[in-house]
Residue, then its C-alpha position, 0 to 999 in steps of 0.5 A: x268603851x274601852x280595852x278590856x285587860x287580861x293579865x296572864x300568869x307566866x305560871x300557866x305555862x303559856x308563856x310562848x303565847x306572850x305578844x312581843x311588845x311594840x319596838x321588838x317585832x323585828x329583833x331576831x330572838x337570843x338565848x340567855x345563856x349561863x355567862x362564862x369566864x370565855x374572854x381571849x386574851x392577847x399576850x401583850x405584856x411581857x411581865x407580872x407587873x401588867x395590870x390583867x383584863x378584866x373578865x366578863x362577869x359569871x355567875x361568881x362575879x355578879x356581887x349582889x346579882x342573883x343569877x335565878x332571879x335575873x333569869x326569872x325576871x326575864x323568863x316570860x319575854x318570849x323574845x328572849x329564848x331561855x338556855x338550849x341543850x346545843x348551846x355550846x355548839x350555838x355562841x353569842x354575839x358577844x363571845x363571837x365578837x370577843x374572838x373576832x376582836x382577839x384575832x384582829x388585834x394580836x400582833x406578834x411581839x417585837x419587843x421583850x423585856x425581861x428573863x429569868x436571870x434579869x428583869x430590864x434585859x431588852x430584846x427587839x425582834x421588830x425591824x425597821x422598815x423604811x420602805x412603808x415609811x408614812x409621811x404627813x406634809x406638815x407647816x412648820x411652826x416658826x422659829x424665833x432667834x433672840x437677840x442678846x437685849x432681847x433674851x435678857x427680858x423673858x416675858x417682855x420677849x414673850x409678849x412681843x412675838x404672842x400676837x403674831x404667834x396665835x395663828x400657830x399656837x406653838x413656837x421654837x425659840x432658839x437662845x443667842x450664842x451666850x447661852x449655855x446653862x449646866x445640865x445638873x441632872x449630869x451630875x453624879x448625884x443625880x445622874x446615877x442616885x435619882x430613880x424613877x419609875x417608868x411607864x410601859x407604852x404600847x405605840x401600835x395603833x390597833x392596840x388603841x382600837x382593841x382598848x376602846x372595844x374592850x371598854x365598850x363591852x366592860x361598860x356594856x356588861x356592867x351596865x346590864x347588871x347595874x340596870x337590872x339591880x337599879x332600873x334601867x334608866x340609871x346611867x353608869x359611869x366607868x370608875x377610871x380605877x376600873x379601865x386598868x390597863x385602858x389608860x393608853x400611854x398611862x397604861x400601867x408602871x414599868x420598870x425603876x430606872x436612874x437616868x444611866x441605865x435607862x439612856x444604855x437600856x433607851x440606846x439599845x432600843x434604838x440600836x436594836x430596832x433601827x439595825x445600828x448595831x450592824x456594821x454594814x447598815x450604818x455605813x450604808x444609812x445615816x439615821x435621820x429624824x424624818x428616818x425616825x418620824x416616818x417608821x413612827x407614824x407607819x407603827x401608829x397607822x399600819x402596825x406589824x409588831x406590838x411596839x412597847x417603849x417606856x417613859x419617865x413622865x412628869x418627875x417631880x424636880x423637887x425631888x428629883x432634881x431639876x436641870x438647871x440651878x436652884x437654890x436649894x442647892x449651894x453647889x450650883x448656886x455659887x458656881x452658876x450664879x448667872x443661870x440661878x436668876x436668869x429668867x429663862x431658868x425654868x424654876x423662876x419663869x412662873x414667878x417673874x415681875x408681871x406673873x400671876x403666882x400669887x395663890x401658895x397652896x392651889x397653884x404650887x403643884x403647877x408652878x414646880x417645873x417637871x421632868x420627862x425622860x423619854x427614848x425612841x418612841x415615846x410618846x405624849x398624846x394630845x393634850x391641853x394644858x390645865x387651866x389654858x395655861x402658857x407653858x414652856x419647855x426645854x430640851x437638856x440633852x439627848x436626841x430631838x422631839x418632834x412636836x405637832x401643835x393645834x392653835x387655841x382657836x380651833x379647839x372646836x373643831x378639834x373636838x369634833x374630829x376627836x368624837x368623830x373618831x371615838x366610839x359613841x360609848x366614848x364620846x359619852x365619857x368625857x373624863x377618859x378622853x384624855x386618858x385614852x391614846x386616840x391617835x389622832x394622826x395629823x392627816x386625819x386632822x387635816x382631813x377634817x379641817x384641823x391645820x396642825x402645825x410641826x416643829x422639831x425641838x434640839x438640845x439647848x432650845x425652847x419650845x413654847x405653848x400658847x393658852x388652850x392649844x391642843x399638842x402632841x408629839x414623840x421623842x427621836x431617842x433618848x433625851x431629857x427635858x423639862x417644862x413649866x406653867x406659868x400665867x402672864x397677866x395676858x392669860x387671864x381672858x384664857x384662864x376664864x373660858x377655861x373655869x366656863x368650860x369646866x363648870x360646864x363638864x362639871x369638873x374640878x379647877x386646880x386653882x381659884x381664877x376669882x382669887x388670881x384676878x383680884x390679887x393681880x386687880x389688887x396689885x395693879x391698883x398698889x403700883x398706881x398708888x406708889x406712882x402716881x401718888x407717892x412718885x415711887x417707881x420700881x420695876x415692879x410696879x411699873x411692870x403693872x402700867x401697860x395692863x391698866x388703863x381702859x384698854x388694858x388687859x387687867x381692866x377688860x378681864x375684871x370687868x368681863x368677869x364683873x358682867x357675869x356675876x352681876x347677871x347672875x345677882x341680879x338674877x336672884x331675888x332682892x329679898x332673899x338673903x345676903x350677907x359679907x363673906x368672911x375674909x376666911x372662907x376659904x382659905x383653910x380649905x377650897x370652897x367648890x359648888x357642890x353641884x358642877x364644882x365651881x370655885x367660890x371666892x367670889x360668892x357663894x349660895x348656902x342653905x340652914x339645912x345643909x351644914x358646910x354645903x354651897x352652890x355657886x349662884x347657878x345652882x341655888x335651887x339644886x341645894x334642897x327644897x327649903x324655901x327661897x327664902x330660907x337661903x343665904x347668899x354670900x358676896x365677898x365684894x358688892x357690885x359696887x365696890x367691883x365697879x370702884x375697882x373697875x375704875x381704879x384701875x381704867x386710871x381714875x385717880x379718887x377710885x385709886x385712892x379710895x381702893x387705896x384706904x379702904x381696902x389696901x389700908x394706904x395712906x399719904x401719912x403712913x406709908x409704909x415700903x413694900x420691902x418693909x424696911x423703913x417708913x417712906x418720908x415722900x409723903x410727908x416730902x410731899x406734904x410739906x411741898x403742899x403746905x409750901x404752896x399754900x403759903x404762896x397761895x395766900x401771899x399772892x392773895x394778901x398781895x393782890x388785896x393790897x393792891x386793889x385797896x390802893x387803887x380804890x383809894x386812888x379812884x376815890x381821891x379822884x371823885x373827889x377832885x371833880x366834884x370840888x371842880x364842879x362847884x366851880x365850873x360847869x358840871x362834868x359827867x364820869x365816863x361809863x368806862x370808869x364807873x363801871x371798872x370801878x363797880x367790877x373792884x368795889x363787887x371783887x375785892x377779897x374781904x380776907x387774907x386767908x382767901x383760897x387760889x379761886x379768890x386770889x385768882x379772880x383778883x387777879x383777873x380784876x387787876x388786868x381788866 
């Protein structure tokens, strides 16, 4: 009863006798050969500063893998066949495909850079062709036309066109006559001293298939060796450091530029490429931007020519210099006062009254402003914000961008399209999404359901971003912009999705969304206070009003967010341990679950073992093994105190006072302005006018009770009167009416003068009964 096992020792030579294992029956058998260094390689950079191809791993190259012993671990699969004599006449699959791979995607240099004499000389050998020219009939984005009142409010204007901006997601926002700020980075200092280094971008649409089959066979390859050192069922993750030159745009540095050179050296591109420079074509063709955006999508879809451009992407204004005044620089801060402070100056939009900027350390870097520095064909591929944030972007000078947008509520779909059109080794490396140039053409999109929408972008105007809207685009020639970030309170719902989503890829958050929320919960329940308590109005605080109340924005986020922290407590057991956060647990440093990386401002899980270790409440359990007991759970704020401030902010006026006292340290009698100049005396002024009322109060009481004791006496001398009557005359009986009117003032007559306005009232009512 039972199957007899006989173990055979590949040593006995029978190896060929071996049965295949059920799975392989049908596979064609390969030779496992000695691997050779036979990768082709395209010539498509044109300088020693190109990051070089990685080779396919030899026997040099294997690190800790011992080639005899690979061989020997494989040797007794008869499926594999061990290294022939003709095997340099027989190749592999792999060496076939990396040939075919090499002949399908070189294309012959259109553009050059360098020679012995000069590195930044430029040749252009690719031509326009405008007869192949692809066009993609595209909605435009709206257009917005400020009106003076209007532009003078940044993100009151922003507001008020957000709803009926959603369904398109982007927008050009063109500024009223009057607005004509300098172009600072036009001054010498910057214009010529500022440099930056640029970064080569290959535009020919095969280039992005050749980088995503040469990724796939570096995975492949590294893959095998690691499976065979570890086991095979280990995954293997690409270190971004290792995909080089696979970065797309990112690909590798290009040449240092200042901003004079790289506008002669982005002009002779153009003029170089679109024939400018010969007198006949520019009588004959006046170059327009559907000229350019035509050629541009024929070299993204059907490429004759390695296309290489270069960019100046995300310069940092701090050091660079911005584009428009700071007051850093006091040149610019006396002779352009006016833009220094105006909203839509690019430097003060993320922290107007009404922005979330509240975190000094985490947000700093996505609140400075940052410059690009682009020329024909450059370009920016789909992307979405960090965190879903709003952002904002203005065009100094120099020729158009075009831009292409995806509303927010088609990130799923847009999603899909973009896994549809990666390869499947891609689609399992989230984090290379981004990095990767996968053109997704607008038509492509549109095909798959996905509407995107156009807008062209001029010197002097606006182009704004709504939270979570995927956008791409391209530059027309040589220009100069600069972009922003920044969070109305609106965002915060956006903001959350977005913290959900990174939970879920496990990847890192650049700023606390649990701190912003609380800091702007905080704030709104102080301007409440000054106003409705202390009748101290500002701009500041009232800016708070429309985002408080049961339908504000601020009351829904919190109490949205409160909802899932509450599941989540409630799903913990009620034994285990907990404790009060210390008010500086992360201040010194960002406190993340070491599991999906989640931000822990609010709570956190921790374990004796694992010293400086948390979990979000999420992954408790994933910390270690120790008992559940053994586990401290950490609540910067009870549930119930989240619900006082829940309630503070739908306008209940003793949660305000409460959140006020007991975690603001407020109160009537020591109140202190927020500009921290001197005391406010409105509480003490309204303190006196209580007192006042309750003087008159009493007044009134003392003044009724005078009154009714008059009136009993009155009554009384009466009953006297006719019982004297009826000793003389016959017996007379008092009316109903007046017994009882009498008993109703004997039962409410007040017994002291210091009687409260309930007292004095119901006297009062007595009297005109």
């Amino acid at each position: 009863m039972g199957t007899k096992r006989i173990r055979t020792d590949p040593a006995d030579g029978d190896v060929d006798k071996l049965s295949v294992p059920p799975g392989f029956a049908s596979l064609t058998s390969f030779y496992l050969k000695k691997l050779e260094n036979t990768e082709e390689s395209c010539n498509t950079m044109a300088f020693a500063s190109a990051s070089k191809e990685e080779p396919i791993p030899t026997e040099t190259t294997l690190g800790m893998v011992d080639v005899a012993t690979l061989k020997r671990s494989l040797g007794n699969r008869p499926w594999i066949l061990n290294e022939k004599s003709n095997h340099h006449q027989e190749e592999s699959d792999s060496e076939q495909s990396v040939k075919e791979l090499s002949s399908e995607t070189c294309l012959p240099k259109g553009v050059s850079r360098g020679c012995s004499d000069c590195s930044n000389c430029l040749k252009v050998t690719a031509r326009w062709r405008p007869g192949d020219a692809k066009t993609d009939v595209l909605e435009e984005a709206p257009v917005f036309y400020p009106t003076e009142k209007e532009f003078s409010e940044t993100l009151k204007y922003i507001a008020s066109i957000r709803p009926g901006l959603e369904q398109y997601g982007i927008c050009r926002i063109v500024p009223p006559p009057s607005w004509k700020p300098p172009c600072c980075i036009k001054k010498r200092n910057i214009w010529e001293s500022s440099t930056f280094v640029t970064q080569i971008q290959r535009v020919d649409g095969l280039h992005n298939q050749y980088l995503q089959k040469k990724m796939v066979k570096i995975f492949e390859n590294r893959s095998l060796i690691t499976g065979l050192k570890h086991g095979v069922g280990n995954g293997y993750t690409i270190n971004h450091a290792e995909v080089g030159c696979f970065g797309g745009f990112e690909s590798e540095p290009g040449p240092e530029f200042n901003l004079q050179t790289f506008k002669k050296y982005a002009d002779d591109f153009k003029d170089q490429y679109f024939g400018m420079k010969d007198k006949v074509l520019q009588k004959q063709s006046k170059l327009s931007v559907e000229n350019v955006e035509g050629e541009y999508r024929r070299i993204v879809e059907n490429p004759t020519e390695e296309i290489e451009v270069l960019y100046g992407k995300n310069l940092d204004t701090g050091t660079f210099g911005s584009g428009f005044p700071t007051v850093s620089n006091p040149l610019e801060a006396s002779d352009y006062h006016k833009y220094l402070k105006l909203g839509w100056n690019l430097n003060n939009v993320p922290r107007l009254p009404g922005s979330l900027s509240f975190e000094s350390n985490d947000t700093s870097d996505l609140l400075v402003p940052r410059l690009h520095v682009g020329m024909c064909f450059s370009s920016f591929s789909w992307t979405v914000e960090e965190h879903y944030l709003y952002s904002l972007h203005y065009l100094h000078l120099g020729a158009p961008k075009i831009w292409h947008g995806v509303p927010g509520r088609y990130a799923t779909k847009f999603e899909a399209a973009r896994k549809k059109h990666l390869s499947d080794f891609l689609v399992g490396q989230p984090n290379l999404h981004d990095k990767l140039v996968t053109k997704l053409t607008p038509s492509t999109l549109k095909s798959e359901g996905v509407p995107v929408y156009r807008c062209i972008q001029n010197p002097g105007e606006f182009v704004l971003v709504l939270p979570g809207v995927n956008y791409s685009g391209f530059d027309c020639g040589f220009n100069c912009s600069e972009a922003v970030n920044f969070a109305p309170v609106d965002w915060l719902p956006h903001g959350q999705n977005a913290v959900e989503l990174y939970r879920e890829k496990g990847r890192r958050t650049l700023i606390s969304h649990d701190k912003l929320l609380l800091e702007a919960a905080r704030e709104a329940v102080r301007a409440q206070w000054e106003i409705t308590l202390l009748k101290k109005s500002t701009a500041g605080n009232l800016s708070w009003g429309g985002f408080c109340g049961k339908d504000g924005i601020l009351a829904k986020a919190l109490k949205s967010r409160l909802k899932s922290e509450s599941n989540r407590r409630e799903y913990l057991c009620s034994s285990s341990r907990s404790q009060r956060m210390d008010k500086n647990f992360d201040v010194a440093v960002k406190r993340e679950c070491c599991m999906c990386l989640y931000d822990l401002h609010l709570s956190a899980a921790s374990c004796p073992c694992s010293v400086n270790m948390y979990t979000c409440l999420n992954h408790v359990k994933q910390l270690c093994s120790c008992a559940w007991s053994e586990k401290i759970f950490l609540f910067r704020y009870e549930i119930s105190e989240l619900n006082v401030l829940v309630e503070a902010l739908e306008g209940k006026l003793s949660a305000v006072h409460r959140w006020a006292r007991d975690y603001l340290k407020l109160t009537l009698h020591s109140h202190v302005s927020r500009d921290g100049l001197q005391p406010d005396t409105r509480a003490e002024e309204s303190k006196v006018k209580v007192r006042k009322s309750q003087n008159v109060v009493i007044f009134d009481a003392i003044s009724i009770k005078a009154e009714v004791k008059a009136r009993l006496l009155q009554e009384k001398s009466k009953i006297k009167e006719l019982k004297a009557k009826e000793k003389t005359t016959e017996p007379r009986v008092v009316s109903s009416g007046n017994a009882k009117h009498t008993a109703f003032l004997l039962a409410d007559s007040p017994s002291e003068a210091s009687s409260d306005t309930s007292t004095a009232s119901s006297s009062a009512d007595s009297e005109d009964t």
